[in-house]
Biopython code that builds the backbone (N, CA, C, O; Angstrom):
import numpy as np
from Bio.PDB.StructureBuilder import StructureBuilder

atoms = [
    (1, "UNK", "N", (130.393, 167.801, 68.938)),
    (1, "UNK", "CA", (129.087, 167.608, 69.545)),
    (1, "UNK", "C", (129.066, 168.288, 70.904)),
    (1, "UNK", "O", (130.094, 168.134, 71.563)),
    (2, "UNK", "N", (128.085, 169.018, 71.457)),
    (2, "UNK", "CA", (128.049, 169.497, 72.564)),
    (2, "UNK", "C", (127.287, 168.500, 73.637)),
    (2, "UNK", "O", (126.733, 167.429, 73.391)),
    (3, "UNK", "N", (127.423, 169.153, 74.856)),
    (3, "UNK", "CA", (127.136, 167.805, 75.744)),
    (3, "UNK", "C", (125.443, 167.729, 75.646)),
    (3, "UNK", "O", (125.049, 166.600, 75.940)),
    (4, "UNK", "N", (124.492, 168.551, 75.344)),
    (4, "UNK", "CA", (123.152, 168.389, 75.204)),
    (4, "UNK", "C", (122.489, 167.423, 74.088)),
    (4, "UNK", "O", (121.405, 166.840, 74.068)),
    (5, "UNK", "N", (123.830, 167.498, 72.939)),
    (5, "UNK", "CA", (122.780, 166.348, 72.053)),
    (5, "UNK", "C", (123.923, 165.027, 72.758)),
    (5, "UNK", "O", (123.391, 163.942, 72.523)),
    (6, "UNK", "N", (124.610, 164.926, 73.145)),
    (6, "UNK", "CA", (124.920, 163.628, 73.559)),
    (6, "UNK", "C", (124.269, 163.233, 74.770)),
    (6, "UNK", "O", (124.430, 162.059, 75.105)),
    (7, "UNK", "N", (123.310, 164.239, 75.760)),
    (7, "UNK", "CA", (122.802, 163.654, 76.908)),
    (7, "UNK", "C", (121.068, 163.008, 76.419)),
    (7, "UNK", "O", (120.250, 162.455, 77.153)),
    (8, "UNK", "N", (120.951, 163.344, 74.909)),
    (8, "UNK", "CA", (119.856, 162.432, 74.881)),
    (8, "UNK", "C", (120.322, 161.140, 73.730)),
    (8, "UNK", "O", (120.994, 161.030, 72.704)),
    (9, "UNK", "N", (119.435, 160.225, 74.702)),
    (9, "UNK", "CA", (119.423, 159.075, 72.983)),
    (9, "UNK", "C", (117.542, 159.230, 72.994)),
    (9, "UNK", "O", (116.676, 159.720, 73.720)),
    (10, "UNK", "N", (117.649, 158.360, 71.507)),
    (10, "UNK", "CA", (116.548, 157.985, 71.341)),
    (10, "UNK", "C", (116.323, 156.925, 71.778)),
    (10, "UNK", "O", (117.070, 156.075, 71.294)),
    (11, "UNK", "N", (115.491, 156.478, 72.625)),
    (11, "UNK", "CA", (114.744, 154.754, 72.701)),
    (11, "UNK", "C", (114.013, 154.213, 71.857)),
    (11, "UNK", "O", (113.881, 154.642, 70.711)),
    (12, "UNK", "N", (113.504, 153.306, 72.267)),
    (12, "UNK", "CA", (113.135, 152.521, 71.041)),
    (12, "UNK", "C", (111.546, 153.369, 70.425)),
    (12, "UNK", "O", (110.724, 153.848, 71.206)),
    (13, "UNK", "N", (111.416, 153.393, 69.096)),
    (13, "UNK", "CA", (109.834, 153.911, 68.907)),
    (13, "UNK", "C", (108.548, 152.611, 68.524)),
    (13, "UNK", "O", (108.423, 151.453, 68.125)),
    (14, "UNK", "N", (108.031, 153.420, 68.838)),
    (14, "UNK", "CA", (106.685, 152.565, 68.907)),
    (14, "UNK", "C", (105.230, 153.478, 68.817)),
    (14, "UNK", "O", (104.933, 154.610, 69.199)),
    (15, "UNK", "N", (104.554, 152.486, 68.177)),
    (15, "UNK", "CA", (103.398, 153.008, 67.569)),
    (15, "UNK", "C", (101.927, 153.043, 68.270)),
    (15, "UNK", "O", (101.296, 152.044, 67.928)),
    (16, "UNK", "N", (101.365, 153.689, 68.938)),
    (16, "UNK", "CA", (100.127, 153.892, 69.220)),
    (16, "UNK", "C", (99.014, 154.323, 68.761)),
    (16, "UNK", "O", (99.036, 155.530, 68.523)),
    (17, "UNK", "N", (98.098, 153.828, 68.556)),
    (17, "UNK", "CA", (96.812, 154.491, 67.752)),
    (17, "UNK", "C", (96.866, 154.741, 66.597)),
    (17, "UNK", "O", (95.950, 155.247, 65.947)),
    (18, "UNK", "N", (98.312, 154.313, 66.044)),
    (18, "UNK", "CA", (98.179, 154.729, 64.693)),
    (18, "UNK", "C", (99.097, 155.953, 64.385)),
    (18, "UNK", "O", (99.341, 156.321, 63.236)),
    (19, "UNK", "N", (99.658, 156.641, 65.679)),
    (19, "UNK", "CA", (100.795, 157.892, 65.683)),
    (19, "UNK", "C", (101.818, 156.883, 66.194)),
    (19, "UNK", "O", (101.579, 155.825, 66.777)),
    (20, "UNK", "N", (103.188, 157.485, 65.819)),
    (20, "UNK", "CA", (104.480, 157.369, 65.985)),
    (20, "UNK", "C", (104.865, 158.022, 67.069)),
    (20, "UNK", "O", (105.136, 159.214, 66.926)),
    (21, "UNK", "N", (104.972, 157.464, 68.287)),
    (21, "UNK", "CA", (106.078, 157.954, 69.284)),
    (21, "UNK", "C", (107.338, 158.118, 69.640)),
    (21, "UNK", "O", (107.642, 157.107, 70.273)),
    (22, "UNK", "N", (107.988, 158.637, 69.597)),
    (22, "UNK", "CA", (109.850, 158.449, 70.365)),
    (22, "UNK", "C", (109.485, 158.954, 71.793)),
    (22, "UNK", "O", (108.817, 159.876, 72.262)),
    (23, "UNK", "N", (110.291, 157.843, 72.302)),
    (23, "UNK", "CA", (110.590, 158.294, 73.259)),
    (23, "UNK", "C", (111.872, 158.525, 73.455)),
    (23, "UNK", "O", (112.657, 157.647, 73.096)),
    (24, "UNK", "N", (112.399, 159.780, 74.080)),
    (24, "UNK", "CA", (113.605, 159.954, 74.534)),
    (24, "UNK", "C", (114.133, 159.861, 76.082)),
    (24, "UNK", "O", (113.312, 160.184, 76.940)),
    (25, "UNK", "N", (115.164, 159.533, 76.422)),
    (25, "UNK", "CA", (115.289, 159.625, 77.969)),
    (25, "UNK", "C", (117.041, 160.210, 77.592)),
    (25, "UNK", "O", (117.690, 160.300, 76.550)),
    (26, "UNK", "N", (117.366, 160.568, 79.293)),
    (26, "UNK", "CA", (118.802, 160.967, 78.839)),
    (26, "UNK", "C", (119.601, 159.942, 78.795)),
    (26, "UNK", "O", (119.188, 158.821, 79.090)),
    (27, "UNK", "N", (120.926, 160.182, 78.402)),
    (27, "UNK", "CA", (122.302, 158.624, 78.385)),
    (27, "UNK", "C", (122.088, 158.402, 79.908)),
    (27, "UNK", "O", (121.878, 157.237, 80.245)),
    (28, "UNK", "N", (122.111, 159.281, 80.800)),
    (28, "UNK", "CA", (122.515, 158.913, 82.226)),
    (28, "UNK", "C", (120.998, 158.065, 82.794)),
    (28, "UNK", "O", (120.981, 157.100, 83.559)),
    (29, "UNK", "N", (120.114, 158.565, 82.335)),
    (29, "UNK", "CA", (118.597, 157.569, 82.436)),
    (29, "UNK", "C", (118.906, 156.080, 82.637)),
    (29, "UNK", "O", (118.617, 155.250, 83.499)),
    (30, "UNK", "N", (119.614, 156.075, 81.487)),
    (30, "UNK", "CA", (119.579, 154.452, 80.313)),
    (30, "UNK", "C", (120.241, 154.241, 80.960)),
    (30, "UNK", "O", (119.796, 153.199, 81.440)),
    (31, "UNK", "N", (121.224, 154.472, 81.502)),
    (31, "UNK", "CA", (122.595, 153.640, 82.252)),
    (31, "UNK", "C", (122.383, 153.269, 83.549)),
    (31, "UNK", "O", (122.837, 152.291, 84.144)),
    (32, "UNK", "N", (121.516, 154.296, 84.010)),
    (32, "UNK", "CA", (120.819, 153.921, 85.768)),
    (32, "UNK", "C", (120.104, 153.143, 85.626)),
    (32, "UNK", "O", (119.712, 152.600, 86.659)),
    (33, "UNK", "N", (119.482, 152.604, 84.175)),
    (33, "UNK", "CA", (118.097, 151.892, 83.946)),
    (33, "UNK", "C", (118.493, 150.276, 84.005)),
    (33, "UNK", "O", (118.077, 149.351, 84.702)),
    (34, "UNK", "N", (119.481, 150.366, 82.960)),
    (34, "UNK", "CA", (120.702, 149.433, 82.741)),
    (34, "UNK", "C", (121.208, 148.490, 83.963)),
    (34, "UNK", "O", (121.277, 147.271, 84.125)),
    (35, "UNK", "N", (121.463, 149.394, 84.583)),
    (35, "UNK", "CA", (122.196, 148.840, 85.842)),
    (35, "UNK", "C", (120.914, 148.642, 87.189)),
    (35, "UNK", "O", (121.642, 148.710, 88.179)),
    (36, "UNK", "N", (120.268, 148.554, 87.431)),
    (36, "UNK", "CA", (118.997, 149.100, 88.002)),
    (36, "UNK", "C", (118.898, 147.671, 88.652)),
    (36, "UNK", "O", (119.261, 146.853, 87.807)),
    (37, "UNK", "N", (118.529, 147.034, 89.881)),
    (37, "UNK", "CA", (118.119, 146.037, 90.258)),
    (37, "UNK", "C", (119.026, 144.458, 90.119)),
    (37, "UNK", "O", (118.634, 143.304, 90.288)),
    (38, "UNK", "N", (120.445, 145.041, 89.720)),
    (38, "UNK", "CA", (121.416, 144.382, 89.574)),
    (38, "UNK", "C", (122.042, 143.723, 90.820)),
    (38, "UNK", "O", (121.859, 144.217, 91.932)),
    (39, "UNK", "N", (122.613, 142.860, 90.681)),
    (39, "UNK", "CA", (122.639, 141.936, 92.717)),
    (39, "UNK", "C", (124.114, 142.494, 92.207)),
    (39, "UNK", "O", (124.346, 143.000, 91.109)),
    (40, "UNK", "N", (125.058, 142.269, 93.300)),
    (40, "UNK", "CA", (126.696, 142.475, 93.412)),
    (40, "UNK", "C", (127.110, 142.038, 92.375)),
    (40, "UNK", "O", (127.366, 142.785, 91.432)),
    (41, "UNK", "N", (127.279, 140.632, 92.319)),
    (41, "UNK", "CA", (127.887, 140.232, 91.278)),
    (41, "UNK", "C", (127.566, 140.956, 89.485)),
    (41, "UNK", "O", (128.429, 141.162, 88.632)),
    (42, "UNK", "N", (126.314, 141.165, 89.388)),
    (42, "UNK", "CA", (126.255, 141.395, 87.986)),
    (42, "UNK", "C", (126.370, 143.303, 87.955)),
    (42, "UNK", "O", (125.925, 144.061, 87.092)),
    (43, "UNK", "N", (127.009, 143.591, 89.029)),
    (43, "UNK", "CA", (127.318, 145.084, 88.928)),
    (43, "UNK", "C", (128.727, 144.837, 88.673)),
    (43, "UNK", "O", (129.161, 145.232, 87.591)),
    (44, "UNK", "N", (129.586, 144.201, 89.548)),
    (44, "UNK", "CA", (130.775, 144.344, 89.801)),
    (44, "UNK", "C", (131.252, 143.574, 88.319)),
    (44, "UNK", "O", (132.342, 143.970, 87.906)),
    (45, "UNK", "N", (130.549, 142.500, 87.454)),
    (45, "UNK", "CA", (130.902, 142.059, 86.619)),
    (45, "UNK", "C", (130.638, 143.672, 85.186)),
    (45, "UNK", "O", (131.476, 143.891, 84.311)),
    (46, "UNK", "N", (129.654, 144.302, 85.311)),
    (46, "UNK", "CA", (129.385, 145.579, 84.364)),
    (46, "UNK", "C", (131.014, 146.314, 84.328)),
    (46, "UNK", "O", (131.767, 146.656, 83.416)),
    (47, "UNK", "N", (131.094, 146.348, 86.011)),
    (47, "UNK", "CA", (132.273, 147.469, 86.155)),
    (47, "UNK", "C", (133.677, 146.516, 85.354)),
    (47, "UNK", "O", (134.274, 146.882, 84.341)),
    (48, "UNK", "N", (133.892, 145.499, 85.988)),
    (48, "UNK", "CA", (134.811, 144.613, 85.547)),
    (48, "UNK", "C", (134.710, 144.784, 83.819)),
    (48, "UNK", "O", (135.483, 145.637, 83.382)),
    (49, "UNK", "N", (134.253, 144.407, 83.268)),
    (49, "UNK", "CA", (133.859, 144.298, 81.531)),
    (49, "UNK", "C", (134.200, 145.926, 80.888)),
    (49, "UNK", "O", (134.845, 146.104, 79.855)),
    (50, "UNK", "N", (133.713, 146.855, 81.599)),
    (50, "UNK", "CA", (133.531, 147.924, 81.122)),
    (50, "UNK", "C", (135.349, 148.743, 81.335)),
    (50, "UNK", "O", (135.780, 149.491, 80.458)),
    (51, "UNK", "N", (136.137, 148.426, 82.552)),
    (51, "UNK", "CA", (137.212, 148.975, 82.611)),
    (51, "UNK", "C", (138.111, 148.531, 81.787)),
    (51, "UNK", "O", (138.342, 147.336, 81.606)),
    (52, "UNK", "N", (138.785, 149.636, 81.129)),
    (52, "UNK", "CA", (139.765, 148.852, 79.570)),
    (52, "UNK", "C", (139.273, 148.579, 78.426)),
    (52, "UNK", "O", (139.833, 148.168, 77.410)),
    (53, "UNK", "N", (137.986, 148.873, 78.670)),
    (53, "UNK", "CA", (136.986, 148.556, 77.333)),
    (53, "UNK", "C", (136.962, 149.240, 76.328)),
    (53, "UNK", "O", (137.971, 149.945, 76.329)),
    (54, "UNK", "N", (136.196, 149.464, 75.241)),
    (54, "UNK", "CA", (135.980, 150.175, 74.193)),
    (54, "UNK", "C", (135.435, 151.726, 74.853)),
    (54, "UNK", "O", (134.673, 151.870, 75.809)),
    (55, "UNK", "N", (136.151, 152.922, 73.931)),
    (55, "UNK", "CA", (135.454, 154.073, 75.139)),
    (55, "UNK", "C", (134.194, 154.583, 74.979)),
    (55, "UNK", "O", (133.737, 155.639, 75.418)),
    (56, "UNK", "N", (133.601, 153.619, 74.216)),
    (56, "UNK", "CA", (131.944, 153.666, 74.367)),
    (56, "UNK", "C", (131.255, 153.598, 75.900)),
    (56, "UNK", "O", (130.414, 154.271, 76.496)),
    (57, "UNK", "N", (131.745, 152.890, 76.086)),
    (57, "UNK", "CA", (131.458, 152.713, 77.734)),
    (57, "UNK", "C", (132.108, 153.494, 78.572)),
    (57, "UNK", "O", (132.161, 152.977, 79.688)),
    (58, "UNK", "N", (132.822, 154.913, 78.484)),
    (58, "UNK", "CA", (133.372, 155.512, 78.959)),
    (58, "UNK", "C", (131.889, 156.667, 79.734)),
    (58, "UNK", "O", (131.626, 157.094, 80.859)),
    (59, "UNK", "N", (131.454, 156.738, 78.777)),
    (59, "UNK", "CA", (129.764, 157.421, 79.671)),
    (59, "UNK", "C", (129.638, 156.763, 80.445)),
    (59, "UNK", "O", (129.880, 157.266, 81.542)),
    (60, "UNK", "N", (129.221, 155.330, 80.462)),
    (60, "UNK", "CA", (128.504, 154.560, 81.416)),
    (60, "UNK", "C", (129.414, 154.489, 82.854)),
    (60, "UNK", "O", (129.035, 154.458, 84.025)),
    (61, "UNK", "N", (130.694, 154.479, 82.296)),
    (61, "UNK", "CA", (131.397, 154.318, 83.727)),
    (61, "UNK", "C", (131.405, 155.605, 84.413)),
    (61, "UNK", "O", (131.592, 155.700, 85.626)),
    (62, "UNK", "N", (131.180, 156.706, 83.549)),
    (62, "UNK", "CA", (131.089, 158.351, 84.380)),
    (62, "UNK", "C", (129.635, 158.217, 85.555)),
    (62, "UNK", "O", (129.666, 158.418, 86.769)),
    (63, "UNK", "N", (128.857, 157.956, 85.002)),
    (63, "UNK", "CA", (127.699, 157.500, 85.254)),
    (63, "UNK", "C", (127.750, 157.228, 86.916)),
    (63, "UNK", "O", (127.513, 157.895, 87.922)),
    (64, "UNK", "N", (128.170, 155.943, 86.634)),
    (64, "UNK", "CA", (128.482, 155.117, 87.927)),
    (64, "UNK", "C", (129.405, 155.681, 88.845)),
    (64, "UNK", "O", (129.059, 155.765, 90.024)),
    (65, "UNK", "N", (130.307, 156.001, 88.562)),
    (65, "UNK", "CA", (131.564, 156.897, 88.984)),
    (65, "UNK", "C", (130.816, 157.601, 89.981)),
    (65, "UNK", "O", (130.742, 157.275, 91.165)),
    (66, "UNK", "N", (130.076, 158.918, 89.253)),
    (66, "UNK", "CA", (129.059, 159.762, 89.921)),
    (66, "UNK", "C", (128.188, 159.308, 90.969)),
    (66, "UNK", "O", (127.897, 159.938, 91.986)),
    (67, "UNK", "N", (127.823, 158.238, 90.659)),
    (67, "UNK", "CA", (126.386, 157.908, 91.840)),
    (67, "UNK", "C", (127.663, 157.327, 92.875)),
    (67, "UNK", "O", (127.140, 157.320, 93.989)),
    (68, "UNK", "N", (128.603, 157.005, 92.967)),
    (68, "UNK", "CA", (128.987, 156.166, 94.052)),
    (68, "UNK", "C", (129.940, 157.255, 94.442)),
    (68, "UNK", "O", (130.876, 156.717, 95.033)),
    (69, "UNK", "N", (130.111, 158.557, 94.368)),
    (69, "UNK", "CA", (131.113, 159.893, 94.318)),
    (69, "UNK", "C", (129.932, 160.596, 94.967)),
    (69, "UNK", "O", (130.271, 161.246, 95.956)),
    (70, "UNK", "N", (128.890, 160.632, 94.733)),
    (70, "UNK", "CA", (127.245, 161.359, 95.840)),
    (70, "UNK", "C", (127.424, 160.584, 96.827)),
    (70, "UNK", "O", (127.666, 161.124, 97.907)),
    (71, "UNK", "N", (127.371, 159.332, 96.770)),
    (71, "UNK", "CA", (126.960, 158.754, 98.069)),
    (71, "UNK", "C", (128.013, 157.697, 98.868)),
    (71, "UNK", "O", (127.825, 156.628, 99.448)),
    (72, "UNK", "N", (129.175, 158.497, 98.621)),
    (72, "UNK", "CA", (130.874, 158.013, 99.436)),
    (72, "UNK", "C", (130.602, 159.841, 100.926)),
    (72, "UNK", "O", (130.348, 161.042, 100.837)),
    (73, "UNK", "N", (130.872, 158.879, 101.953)),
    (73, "UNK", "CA", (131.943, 159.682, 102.604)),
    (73, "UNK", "C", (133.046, 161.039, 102.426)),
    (73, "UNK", "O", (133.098, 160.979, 101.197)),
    (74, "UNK", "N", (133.606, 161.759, 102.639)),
    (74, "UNK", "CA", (133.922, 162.807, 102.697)),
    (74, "UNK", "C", (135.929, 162.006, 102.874)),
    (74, "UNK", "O", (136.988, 162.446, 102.424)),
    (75, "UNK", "N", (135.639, 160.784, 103.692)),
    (75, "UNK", "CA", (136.898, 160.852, 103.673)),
    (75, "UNK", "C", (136.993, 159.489, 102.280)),
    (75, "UNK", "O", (137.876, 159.563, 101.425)),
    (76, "UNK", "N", (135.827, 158.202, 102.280)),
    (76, "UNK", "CA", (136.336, 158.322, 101.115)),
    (76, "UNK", "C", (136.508, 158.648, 99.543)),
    (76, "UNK", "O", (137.175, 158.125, 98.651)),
    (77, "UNK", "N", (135.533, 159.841, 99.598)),
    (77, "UNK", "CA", (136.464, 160.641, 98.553)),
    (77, "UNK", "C", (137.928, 161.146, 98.212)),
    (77, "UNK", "O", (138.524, 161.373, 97.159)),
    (78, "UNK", "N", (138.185, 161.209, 99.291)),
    (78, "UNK", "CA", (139.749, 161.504, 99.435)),
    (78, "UNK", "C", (140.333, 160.574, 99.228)),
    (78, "UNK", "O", (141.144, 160.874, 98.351)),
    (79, "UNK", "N", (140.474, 159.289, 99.572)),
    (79, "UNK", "CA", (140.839, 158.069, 99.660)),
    (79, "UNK", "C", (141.003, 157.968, 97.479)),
    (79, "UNK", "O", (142.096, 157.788, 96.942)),
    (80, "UNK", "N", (139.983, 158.096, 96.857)),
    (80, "UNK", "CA", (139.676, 157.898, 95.757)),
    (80, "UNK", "C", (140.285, 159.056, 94.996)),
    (80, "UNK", "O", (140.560, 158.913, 93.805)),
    (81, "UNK", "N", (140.505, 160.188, 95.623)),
    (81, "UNK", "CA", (141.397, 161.665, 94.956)),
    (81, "UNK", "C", (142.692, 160.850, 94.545)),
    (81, "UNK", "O", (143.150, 160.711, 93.411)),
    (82, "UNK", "N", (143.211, 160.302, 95.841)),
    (82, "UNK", "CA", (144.900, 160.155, 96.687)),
    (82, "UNK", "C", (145.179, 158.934, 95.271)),
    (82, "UNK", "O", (146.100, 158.953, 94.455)),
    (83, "UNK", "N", (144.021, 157.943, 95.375)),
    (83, "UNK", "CA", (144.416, 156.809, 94.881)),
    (83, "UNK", "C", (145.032, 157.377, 93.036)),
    (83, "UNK", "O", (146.064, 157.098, 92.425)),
    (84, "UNK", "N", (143.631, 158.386, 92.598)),
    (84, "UNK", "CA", (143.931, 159.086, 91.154)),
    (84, "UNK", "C", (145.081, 159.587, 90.993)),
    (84, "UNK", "O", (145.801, 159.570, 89.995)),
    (85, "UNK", "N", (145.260, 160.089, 92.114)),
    (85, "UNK", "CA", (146.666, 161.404, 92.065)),
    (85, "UNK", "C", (148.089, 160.244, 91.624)),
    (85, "UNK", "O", (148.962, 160.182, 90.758)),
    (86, "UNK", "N", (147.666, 159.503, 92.748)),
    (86, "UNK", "CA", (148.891, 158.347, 92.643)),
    (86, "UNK", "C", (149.110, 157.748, 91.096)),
    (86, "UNK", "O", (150.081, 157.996, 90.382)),
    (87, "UNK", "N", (148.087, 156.986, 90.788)),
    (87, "UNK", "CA", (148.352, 156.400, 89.738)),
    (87, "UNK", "C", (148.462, 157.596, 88.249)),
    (87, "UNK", "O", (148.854, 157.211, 87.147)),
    (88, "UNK", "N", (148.160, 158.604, 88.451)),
    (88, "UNK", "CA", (148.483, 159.546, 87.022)),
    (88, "UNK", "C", (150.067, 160.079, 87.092)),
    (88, "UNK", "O", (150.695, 160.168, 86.037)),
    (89, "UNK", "N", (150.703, 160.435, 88.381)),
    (89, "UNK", "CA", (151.945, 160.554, 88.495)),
    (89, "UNK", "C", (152.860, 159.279, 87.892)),
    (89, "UNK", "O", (154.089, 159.314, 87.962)),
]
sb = StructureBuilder()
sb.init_structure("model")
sb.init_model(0)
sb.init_chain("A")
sb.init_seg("    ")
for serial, (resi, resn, name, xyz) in enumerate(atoms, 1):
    if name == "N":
        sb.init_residue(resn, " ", resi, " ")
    sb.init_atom(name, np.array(xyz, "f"), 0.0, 1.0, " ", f" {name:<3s}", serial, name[0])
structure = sb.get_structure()
């Protein structure tokens, strides 16, 4: 599979006027959508559940990964390099 049909799902369809709609959004949509308005606890419990998990949830944690990798610091990104480097050695 290439990464373009895995960056869409389908959502749910539904019927208007009598036509059939899909709507599509991308995986990374759904997962920001997902997580969206979540207080600490029920984030940190997503992340908690999701690490070690089935690697279905391996998108979702890229996901997250990413938004908190935009909006970290410069040093701690590094901090988060050092920590990877460490634990794959």
């Amino acid at each position: 599979m290439n990464h373009s049909n895995l960056a869409h799902i389908k959502s749910s369809k539904f019927s208007e006027q009598s036509e059939e709609t899909t709507m599509n959004i991308t995986l990374r949509e759904a997962i920001i959508q997902r997580v969206t308005d979540k207080n600490d606890d029920e984030l940190t419990g997503i992340i908690e559940d999701s690490v070690g998990g089935a690697e279905q949830v391996l998108p979702g944690l890229g996901v997250l990964f990413e938004i908190i990798w935009q909006h970290s610091e410069k040093s701690a990104q590094s901090q988060m390099v050092t920590a990877l480097k460490e634990h794959l050695a």
